[in-house]
Each structure stands twice: as C-alpha cells, then as structure tokens.
PADREN-779969 format. One record per residue (C-alpha): residue number from 1; residue in three letters; chain; x, y, z negated. Coordinates in steps of 0.1 Angstrom, whole numbers. Layout:
BEGIN
+-----+------+-----+-------+-------+-------+
! seq ! type ! mol !     u !     v !     w !
+-----+------+-----+-------+-------+-------+
! NUM !  ALA !   A !     X !     Y !     Z !
...
+-----+------+-----+-------+-------+-------+
This chain:
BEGIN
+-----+------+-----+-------+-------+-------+
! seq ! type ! mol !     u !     v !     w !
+-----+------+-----+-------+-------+-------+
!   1 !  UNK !   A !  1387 !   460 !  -615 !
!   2 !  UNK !   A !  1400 !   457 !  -649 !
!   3 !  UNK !   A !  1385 !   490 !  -666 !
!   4 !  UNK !   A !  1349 !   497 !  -668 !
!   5 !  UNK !   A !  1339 !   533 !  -672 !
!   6 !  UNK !   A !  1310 !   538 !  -699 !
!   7 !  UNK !   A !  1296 !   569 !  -693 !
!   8 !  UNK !   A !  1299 !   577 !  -651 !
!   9 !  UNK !   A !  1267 !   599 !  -650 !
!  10 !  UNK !   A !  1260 !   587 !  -610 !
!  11 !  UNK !   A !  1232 !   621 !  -610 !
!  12 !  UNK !   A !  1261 !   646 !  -619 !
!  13 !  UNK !   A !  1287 !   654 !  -590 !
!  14 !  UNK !   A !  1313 !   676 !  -601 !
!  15 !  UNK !   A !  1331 !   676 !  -571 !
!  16 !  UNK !   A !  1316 !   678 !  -532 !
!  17 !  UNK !   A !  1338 !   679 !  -504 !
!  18 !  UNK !   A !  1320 !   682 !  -469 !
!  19 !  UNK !   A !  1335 !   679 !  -434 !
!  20 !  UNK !   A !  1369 !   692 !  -451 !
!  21 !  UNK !   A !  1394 !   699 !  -422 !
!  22 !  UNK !   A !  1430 !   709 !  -429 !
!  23 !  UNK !   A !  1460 !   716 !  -402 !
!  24 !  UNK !   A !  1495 !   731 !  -404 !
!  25 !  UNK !   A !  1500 !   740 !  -364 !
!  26 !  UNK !   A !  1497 !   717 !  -343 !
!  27 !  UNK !   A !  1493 !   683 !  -368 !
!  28 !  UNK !   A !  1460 !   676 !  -385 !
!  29 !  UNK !   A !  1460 !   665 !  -421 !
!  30 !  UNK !   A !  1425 !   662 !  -432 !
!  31 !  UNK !   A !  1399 !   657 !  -403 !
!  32 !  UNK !   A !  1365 !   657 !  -420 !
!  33 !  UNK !   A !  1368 !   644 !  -451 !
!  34 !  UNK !   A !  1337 !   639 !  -469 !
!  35 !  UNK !   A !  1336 !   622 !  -507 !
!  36 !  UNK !   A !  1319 !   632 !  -537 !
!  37 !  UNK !   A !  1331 !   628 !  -573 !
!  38 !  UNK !   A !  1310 !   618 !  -603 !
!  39 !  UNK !   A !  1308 !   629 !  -639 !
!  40 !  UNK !   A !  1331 !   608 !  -659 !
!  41 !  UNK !   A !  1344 !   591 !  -628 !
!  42 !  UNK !   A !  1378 !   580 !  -617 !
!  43 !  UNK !   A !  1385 !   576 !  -580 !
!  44 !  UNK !   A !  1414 !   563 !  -563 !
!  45 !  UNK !   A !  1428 !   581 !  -529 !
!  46 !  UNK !   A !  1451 !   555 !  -512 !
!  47 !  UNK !   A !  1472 !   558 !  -482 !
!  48 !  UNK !   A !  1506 !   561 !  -471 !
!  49 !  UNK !   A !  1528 !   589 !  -474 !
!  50 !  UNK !   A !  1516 !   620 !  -452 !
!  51 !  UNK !   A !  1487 !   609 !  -451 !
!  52 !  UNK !   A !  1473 !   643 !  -462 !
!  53 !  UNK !   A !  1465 !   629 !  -501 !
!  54 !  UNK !   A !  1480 !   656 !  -520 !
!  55 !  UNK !   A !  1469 !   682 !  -495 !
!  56 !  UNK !   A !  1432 !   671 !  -511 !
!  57 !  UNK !   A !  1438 !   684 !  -545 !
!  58 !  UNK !   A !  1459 !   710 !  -540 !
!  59 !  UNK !   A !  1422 !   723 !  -518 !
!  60 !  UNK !   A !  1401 !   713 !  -545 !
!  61 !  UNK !   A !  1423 !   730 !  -574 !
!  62 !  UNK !   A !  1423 !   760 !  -548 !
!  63 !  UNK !   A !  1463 !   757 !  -542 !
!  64 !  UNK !   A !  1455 !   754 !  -506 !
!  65 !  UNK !   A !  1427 !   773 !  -484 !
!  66 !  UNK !   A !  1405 !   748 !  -460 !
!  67 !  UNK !   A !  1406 !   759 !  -421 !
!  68 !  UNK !   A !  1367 !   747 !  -423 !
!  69 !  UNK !   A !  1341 !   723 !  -443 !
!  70 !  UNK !   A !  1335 !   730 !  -481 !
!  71 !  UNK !   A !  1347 !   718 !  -513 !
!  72 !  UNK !   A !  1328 !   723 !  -544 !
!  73 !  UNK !   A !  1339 !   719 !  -577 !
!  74 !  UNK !   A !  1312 !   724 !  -608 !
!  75 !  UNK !   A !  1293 !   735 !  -580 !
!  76 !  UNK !   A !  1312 !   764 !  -567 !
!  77 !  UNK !   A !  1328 !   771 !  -537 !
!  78 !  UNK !   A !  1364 !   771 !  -546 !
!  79 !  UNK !   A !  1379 !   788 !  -514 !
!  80 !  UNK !   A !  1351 !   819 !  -520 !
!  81 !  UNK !   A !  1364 !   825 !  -558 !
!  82 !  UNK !   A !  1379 !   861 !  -563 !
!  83 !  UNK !   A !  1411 !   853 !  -584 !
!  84 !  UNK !   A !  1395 !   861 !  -621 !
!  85 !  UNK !   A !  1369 !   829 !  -615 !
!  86 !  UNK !   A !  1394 !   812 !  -591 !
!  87 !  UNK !   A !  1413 !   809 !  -628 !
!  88 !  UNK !   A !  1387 !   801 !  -647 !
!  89 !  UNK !   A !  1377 !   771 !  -630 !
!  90 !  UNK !   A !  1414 !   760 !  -631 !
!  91 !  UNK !   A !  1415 !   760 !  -665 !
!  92 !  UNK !   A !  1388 !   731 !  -667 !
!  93 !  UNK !   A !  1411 !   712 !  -638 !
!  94 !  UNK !   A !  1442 !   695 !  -652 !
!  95 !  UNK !   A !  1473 !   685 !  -621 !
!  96 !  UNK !   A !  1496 !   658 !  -636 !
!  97 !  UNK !   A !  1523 !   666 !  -612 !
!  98 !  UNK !   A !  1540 !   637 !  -592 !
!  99 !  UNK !   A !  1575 !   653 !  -607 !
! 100 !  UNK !   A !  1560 !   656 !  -644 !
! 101 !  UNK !   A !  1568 !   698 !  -636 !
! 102 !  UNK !   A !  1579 !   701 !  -669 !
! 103 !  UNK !   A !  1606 !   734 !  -682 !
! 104 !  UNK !   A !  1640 !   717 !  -684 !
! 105 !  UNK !   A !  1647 !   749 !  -704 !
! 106 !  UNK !   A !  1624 !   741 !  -730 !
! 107 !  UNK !   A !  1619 !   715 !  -760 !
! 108 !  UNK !   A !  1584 !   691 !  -751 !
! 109 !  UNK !   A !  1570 !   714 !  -781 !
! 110 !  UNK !   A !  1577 !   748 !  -761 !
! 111 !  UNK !   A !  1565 !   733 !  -727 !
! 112 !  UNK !   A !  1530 !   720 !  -746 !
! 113 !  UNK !   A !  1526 !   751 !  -758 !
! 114 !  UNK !   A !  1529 !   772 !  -730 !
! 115 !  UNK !   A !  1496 !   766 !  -717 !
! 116 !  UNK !   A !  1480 !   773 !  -748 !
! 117 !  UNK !   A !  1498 !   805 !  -755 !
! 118 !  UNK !   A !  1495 !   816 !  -720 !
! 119 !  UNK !   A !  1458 !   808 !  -718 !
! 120 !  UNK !   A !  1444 !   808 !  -755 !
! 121 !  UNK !   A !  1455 !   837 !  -769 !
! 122 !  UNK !   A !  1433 !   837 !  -797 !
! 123 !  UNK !   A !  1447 !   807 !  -810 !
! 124 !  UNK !   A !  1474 !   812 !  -840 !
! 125 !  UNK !   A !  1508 !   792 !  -844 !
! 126 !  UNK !   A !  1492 !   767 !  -871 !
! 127 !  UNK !   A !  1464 !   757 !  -844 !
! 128 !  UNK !   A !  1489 !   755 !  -814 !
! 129 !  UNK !   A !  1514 !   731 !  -835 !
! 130 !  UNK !   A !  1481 !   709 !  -847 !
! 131 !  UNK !   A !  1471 !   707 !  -809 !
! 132 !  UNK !   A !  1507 !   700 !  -802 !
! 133 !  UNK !   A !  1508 !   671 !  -823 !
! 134 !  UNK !   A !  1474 !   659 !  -815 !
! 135 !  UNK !   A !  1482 !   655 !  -782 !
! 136 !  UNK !   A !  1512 !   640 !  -784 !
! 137 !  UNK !   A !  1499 !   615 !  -807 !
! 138 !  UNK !   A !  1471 !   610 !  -776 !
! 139 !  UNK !   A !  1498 !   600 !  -752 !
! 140 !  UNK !   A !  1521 !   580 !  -779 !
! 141 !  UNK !   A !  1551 !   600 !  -784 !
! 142 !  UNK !   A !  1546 !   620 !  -814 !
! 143 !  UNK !   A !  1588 !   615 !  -819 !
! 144 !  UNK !   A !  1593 !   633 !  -790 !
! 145 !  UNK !   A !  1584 !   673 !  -798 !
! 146 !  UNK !   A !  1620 !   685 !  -805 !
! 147 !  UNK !   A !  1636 !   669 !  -777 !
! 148 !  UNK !   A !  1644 !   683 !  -741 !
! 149 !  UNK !   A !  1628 !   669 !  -709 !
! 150 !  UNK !   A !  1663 !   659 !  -696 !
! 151 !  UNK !   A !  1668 !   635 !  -732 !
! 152 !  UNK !   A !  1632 !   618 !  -718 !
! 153 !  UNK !   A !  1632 !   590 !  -695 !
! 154 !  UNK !   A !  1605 !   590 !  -662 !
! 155 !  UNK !   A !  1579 !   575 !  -680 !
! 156 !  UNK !   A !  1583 !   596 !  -711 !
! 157 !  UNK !   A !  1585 !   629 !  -690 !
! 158 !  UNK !   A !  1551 !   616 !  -669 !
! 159 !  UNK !   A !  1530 !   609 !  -705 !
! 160 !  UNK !   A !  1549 !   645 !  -719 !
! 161 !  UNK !   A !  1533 !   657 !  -686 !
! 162 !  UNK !   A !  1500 !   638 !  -690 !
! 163 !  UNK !   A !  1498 !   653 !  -725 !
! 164 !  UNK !   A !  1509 !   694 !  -713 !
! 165 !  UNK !   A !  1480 !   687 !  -691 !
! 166 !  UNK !   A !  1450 !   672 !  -719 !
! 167 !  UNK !   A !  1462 !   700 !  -744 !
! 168 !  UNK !   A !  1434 !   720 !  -723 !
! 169 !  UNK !   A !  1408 !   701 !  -725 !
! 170 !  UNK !   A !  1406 !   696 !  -692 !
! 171 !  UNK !   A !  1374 !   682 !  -675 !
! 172 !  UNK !   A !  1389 !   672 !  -644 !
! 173 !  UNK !   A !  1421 !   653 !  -641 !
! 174 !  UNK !   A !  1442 !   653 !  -608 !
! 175 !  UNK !   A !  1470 !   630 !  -614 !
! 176 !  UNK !   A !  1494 !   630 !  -582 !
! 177 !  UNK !   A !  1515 !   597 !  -578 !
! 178 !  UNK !   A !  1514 !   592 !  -614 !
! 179 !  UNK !   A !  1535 !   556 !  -614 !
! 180 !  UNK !   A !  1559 !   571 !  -584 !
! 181 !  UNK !   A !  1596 !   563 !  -592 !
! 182 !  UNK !   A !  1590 !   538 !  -624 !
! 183 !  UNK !   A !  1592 !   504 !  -632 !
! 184 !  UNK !   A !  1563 !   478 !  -635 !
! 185 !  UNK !   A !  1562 !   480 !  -672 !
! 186 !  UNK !   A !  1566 !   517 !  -677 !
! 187 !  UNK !   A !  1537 !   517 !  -643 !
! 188 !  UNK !   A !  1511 !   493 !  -668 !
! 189 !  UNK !   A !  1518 !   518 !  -696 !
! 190 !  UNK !   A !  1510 !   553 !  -675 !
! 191 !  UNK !   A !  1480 !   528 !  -660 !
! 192 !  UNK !   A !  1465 !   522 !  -696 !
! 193 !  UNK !   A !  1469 !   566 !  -702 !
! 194 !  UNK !   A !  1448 !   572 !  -675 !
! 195 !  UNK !   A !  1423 !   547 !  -686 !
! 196 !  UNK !   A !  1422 !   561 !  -724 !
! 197 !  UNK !   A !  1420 !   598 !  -709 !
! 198 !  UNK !   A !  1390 !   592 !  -690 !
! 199 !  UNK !   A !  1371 !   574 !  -716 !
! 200 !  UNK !   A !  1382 !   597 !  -745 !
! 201 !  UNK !   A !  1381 !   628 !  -730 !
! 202 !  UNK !   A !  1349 !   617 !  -708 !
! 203 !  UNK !   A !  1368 !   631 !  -676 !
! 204 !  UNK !   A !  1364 !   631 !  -641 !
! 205 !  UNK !   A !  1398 !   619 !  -618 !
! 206 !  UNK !   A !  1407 !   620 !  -588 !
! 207 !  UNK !   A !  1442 !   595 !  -587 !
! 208 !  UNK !   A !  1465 !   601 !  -555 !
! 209 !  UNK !   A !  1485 !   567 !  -551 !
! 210 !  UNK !   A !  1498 !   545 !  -524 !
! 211 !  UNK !   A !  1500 !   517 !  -558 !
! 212 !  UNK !   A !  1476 !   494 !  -553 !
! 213 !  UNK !   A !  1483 !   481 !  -590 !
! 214 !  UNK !   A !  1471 !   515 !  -602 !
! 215 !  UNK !   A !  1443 !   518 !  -582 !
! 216 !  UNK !   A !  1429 !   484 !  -588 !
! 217 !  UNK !   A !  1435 !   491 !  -632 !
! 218 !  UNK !   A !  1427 !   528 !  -632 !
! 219 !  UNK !   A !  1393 !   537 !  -606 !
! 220 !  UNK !   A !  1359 !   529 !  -609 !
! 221 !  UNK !   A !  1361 !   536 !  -568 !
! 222 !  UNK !   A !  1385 !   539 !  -543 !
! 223 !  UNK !   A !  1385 !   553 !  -513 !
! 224 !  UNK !   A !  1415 !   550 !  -481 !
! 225 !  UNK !   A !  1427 !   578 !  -467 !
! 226 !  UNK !   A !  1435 !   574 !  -432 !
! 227 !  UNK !   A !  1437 !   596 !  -399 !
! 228 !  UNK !   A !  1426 !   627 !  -416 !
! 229 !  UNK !   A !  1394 !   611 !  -430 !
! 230 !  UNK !   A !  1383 !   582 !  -456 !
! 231 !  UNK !   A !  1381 !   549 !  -434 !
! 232 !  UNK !   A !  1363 !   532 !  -464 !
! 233 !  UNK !   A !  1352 !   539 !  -502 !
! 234 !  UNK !   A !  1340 !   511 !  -527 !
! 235 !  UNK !   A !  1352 !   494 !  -556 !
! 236 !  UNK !   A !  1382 !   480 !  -549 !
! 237 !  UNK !   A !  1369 !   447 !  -540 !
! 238 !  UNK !   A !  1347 !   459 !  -519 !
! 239 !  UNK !   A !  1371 !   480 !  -496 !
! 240 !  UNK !   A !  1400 !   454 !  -500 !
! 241 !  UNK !   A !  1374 !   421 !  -489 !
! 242 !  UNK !   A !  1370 !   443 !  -457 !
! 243 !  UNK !   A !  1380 !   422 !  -425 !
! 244 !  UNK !   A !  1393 !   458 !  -411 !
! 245 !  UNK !   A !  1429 !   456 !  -398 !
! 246 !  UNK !   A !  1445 !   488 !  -415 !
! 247 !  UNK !   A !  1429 !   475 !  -445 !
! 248 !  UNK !   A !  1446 !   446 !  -446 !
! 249 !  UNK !   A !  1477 !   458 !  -433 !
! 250 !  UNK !   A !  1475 !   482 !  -462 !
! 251 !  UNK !   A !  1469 !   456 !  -487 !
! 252 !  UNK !   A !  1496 !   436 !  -474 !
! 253 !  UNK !   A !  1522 !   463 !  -479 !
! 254 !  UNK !   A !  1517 !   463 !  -514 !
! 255 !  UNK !   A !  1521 !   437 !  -538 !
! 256 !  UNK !   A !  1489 !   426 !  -563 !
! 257 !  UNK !   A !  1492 !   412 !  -593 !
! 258 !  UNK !   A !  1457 !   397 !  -600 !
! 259 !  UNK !   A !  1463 !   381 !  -635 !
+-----+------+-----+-------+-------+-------+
C-alpha cells in the first residue's frame, strides 16, 4: 500500500458489526457479515456491483434496519437508537455520496452551509463563512464558493461533496464509490483526499469500491465482499497474494497500476 496511517489505535473499535444479515424478499444481501473498524482506520469493502456494499453503510449510519446480528458504532447499538440519539450519532458519521448529493439549486457556499445552519445553530454567519472557506481550502477549491454544482465538473462536485461532508467534523467517514464515473487523473486526486482526511482529521473510513486503484492507495485494510459475507480481509497484499479463485478473478477484472 502506498499510504501508511500514523495514528490507527488497534485497542479502539469504533465500529462492530456481528453476524449482520440483510434480505429484501426472497434475495439475501448481507449473510453474516462480521468486521470491525479501528480508530483512525481506513478499510476498503470490495466487490462487484450488488454485492450488498452500500447496503453496509447505509445499516451502520442507521439508513437501513438489519433483519438480525448487530452493528455498533461508538459502541452503541444503532438499530436500538430512538430518533433524538439515532441523530446524534449521525452527526459524528459523514456519507460522501456516490452521486456527490449536492442542491443543484444552490451555490457550493449555500449547500456547505446547510449542514451547519441546519445542525449548528449556535453558530453566527461570520463563523459559518470562516468554516466555509476553511473547508474548501481543505479539499482545494477555495475558487469555487459562488459557483453552482451544475458549472463543477465530476471530480469538483465529489471534493465540493467531500468538503459538505468534513465541514462537521465528522469522525467517521463513509465514502460510497468515491472515484465512480471519473477519469484516472481526477480518480489519483479524490484518492490523495481521502488519504489527507484521515490523517488530518484522525478519522475512521469505511471506502465502498469495486476500484482496486483506490483501495490499494486509500486503506490500511481491505476486506472482499462476496456472497453476503467477507471471503477475506488483510492488507491488500495479503488478500490479493491469495491463491483463491474469486480473488483472482476479482483482481483480474481490474486493472493495477503498481508504479
């Protein structure tokens, strides 16, 4: 791997999923899934599409109800939550969106402030513009605060996303497909955000990807998400040395750039 985490704190799990089991009908997405996340951690879930990876954090940001198992996030149980904690937790959870979910209707200065208005009502309009700009500084495009989401290209609208997110402070990061629809270059540059938000902001991620580029440059581990359940987790040597044939027929339907 090409990033080394500095401060993973191995003794801290801030998130525990256990025997996690998720249907719609008759087909079975998640079929005892069992990981947990460290502090300061970034982890990697790989696997083709519909293979149940963004069913995983929309259960752990409490989105979605498991059928059975439990998932734990800060320790708590987040399916047990009455709504007022269920919202509380979510504000320490940040969900970059695979689509960026930004307000076409709004300016990148009105959609980062939403959040904070909404949320942090305490705060006045001098401290929401100084987060505003902080942030956007954070993600490199500090030019960017008057313009609409539809005068942004994809990689501007995923970092405008990234930064709508990190204006809370978030402690957990769920980043959904986050180099989905853009080109290698623009893909290195979202892969190098990531890396910066986990080691300035000390977060914990959880990365949903079928990209083995951004899994090999962005997690500390990696785990593969087949059949409803992880076949493997390890660095991403370690599960990608593996003699297993749907690892290595997973391997080979991506393209590696080892340089």
């Amino acid at each position: 791997m090409n990033n080394k985490a500095s401060n993973i704190n191995n003794q801290e799990t801030v998130i525990s999923i256990k025997d996690l089991k998720k249907s719609f009908g008759s087909l079975t997405v998640l079929n005892g899934v069992n990981i947990e996340i460290f502090k300061g951690e970034n982890l990697a879930v790989l696997g083709r599409s519909g293979t149940g990876k963004s069913v995983l954090i929309k259960i752990i940001s409490g989105l979605l109800k498991p059928d059975s198992g439990v998932v734990k996030v800060f320790g708590e149980e987040v399916d047990k939550l009455d709504p007022k904690a269920l919202r509380e937790l979510r504000l320490k959870i940040g969900f970059s969106f695979q689509n960026s979910a930004l307000y076409d209707s709004m300016t990148v200065r009105e959609n980062l402030a939403f959040p904070l208005t909404r949320n942090k009502r305490e705060l006045n309009k001098n401290e929401v513009n100084r987060a505003i700009e902080e942030v956007l500084n954070e993600v490199g495009l500090p030019q960017t605060i008057n313009q609409m989401p539809s005068e942004l290209s994809g990689g501007q609208r995923k970092r405008i996303g990234i930064a709508r997110t990190l204006i809370m402070k978030p402690e957990i990061m769920l980043y959904d497909e986050p180099t989905s629809g853009l080109d290698p270059i623009t893909s290195i540059e979202i892969n190098n955000l990531i890396i910066k938000v986990q080691k300035q902001y000390n977060t914990s991620s959880i990365i949903i990807t079928h990209d083995l580029t951004c899994a090999k440059n962005t997690a500390d581990r990696v785990a593969i998400l087949m059949e409803g359940e992880f076949l493997t987790t390890g660095s991403f040597n370690e599960v990608f040395s593996s003699q297993d044939s749907s690892v290595k027929t997973f391997y080979d339907y991506n393209f590696i750039n080892d340089k």
